[in-house]
RORO-753996 format. One record per residue (C-alpha): residue in one letter; y, x, z. Coordinates in pm, whole numbers, plus 50000, padded with zeros to 5 digits. Layout:
<rs>
AYXZ...
</rs>
This chain:
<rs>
X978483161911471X978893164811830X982273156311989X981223172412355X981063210112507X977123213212501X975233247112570X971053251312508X968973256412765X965313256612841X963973219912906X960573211013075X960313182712789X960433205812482X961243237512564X964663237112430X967193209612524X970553199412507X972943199912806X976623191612895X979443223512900X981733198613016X981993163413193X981353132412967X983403099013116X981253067813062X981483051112756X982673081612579X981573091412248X979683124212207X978123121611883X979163110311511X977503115511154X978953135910949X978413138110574X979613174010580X977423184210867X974553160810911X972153154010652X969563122110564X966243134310395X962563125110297X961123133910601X958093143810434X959623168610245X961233191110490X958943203710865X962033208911026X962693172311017X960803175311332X964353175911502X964983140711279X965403105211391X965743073911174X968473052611219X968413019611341X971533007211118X970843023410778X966743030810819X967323065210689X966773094610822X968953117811017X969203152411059X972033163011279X973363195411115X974613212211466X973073215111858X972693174911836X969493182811698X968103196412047X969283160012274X965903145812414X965253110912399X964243089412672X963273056812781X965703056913007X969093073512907X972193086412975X973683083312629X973243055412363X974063044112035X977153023211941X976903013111589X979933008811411
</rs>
């Protein structure tokens, strides 16, 4: 569930992408599961898993139910993970 303004836009990395509406202080959180919005799935069971990432801290897969699904991922980014 994102926890930010965001807006989509057209990205040169996958032709959709997911952008700030509003300015994000360091360290703040932008992001959170949530049962009620976000799912985990068999990825082989369901193509648009292709917006899917597995989690580091439960190995299962995530789905984010809202715009979260368009943020690119990068080797080097501007927003991480804090597991909790």
């Amino acid at each position: 569930m994102l926890l930010v303004k965001t807006r989509i836009g057209p990205s040169k990395i996958h032709g959709i992408g997911l952008f700030a509406a509003e300015f994000i202080p360091q360290g703040a959180e932008v992001w959170r599961f949530s049962a009620m919005i976000d799912r985990a799935d068999d990825p082989t069971q369901d193509p648009s898993l292709h917006y899917a990432y597995t989690s580091k801290q439960t190995g299962r897969v995530i789905l984010p139910g809202d715009d979260a699904k368009y943020i690119n991922h990068s080797t080097s980014p501007n927003v991480g993970t804090r597991y909790e």
